[in-house]
N, C-alpha and C positions, 0 to 999 in steps of 0.2 A: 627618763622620758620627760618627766617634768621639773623644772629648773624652780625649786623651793620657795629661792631668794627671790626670784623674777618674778612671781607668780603674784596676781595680787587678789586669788579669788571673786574674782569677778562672775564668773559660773558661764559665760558665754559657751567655754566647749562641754562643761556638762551639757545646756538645752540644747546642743548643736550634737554631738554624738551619737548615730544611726544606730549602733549596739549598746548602748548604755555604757559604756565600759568606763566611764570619768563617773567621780564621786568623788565629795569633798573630806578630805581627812579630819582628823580631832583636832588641826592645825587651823584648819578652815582652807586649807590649799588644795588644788585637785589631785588626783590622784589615780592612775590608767592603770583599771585594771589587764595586762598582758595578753592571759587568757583570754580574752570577749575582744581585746581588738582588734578590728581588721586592718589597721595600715593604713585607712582611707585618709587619713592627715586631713580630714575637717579643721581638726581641733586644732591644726598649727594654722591653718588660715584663718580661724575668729579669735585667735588669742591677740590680744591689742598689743600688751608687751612681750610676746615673741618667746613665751617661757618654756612650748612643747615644740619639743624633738623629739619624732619618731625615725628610729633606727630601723632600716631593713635588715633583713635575718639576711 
């Protein structure tokens, strides 16, 4: 869901995610938690470099 390398830790879809479900790994990169997300793809529209894909089931 989250493209590692693209990612540049900015924290925009942490403060932007309605379920909390983004948190930043020991990398410093974000990190969705599955369980808690609803799909609502906020976080792919404040990501600046475009690093979240969310997949639907």
């Amino acid at each position: 869901m989250v493209n590692k390398d693209v990612c540049i830790g900015c924290g925009a879809c942490v403060s932007m995610c309605p379920v909390g479900a983004i948190k930043f790994g020991a990398d410093g990169k974000a990190e969705i938690n599955p369980d808690i997300c609803i799909k609502c793809k906020t976080c792919e529209g404040v990501c600046p470099v475009s690093a979240i894909k969310i997949k639907e089931d």
